[in-house]
C-alpha positions in Angstrom: 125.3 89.2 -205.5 122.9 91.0 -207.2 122.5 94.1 -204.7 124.5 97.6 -204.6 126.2 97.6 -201.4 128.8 100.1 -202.1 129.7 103.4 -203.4 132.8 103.6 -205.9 135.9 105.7 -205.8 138.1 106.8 -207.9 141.3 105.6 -206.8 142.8 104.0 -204.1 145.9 102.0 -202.9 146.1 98.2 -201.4 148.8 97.1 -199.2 150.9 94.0 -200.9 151.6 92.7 -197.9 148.3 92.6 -195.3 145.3 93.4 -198.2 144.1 96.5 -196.6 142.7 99.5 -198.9 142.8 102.8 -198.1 142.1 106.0 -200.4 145.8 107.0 -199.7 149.2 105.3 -199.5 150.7 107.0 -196.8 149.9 104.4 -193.8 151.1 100.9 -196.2 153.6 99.1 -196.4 153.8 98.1 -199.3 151.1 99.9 -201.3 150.1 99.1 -204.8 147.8 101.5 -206.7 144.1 100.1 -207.3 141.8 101.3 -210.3 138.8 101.1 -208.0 137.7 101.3 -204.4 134.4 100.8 -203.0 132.9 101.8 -199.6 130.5 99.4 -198.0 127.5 101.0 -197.3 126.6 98.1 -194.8 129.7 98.6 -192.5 131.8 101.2 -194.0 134.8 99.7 -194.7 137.1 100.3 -198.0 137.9 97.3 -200.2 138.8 97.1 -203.2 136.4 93.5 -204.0 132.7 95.2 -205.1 131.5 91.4 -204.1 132.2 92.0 -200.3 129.8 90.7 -198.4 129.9 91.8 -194.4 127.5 90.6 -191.4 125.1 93.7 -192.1 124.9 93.1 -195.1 124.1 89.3 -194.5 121.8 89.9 -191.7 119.2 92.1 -194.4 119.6 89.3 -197.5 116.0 88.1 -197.7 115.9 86.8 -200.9 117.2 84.2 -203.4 116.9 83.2 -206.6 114.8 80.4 -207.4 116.9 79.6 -210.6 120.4 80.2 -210.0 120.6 80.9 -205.9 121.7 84.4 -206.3 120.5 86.2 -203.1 119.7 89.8 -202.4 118.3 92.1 -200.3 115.0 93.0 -202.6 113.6 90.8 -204.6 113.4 93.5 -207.9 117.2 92.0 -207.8 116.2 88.6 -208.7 114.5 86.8 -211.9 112.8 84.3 -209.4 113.1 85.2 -206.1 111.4 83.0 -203.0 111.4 84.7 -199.4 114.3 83.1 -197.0 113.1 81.7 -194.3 
């Protein structure tokens, strides 16, 4: 996706068991230290994918790519962008 939708962290911690990422370890199961974290500025949740796509996030994509089907939220994103209709 070729849109910022989240704001990194330094550190965080992912649980080996269930996959949820917090920024600390103290409420996992089993928590594994991650290099990165990100905060979805859509819908506010930590993960630790930068590719995570939400349903606020998918309800403001207007855009794709004309050449490779890349969509976005502005078109400055894209090489060849078309309005979705």
């Amino acid at each position: 996706m070729a849109v910022k939708t989240t704001k990194t962290e330094a550190k965080g911690y992912k649980c080996k068991t269930c996959g949820l990422v917090t920024k600390e370890k103290g409420h996992l199961c089993s928590p594994q230290e991650v290099k990165k974290i990100y905060t979805c500025e859509y819908c506010g949740v930590t993960v630790s994918n930068p590719r995570h796509v939400c349903k606020p996030k998918v309800a403001e994509l207007s855009y794709v790519c004309d050449n490779c089907g890349r969509i976005a939220v502005d078109q400055k994103h894209l090489c060849n962008p078309k309005k979705i209709k």
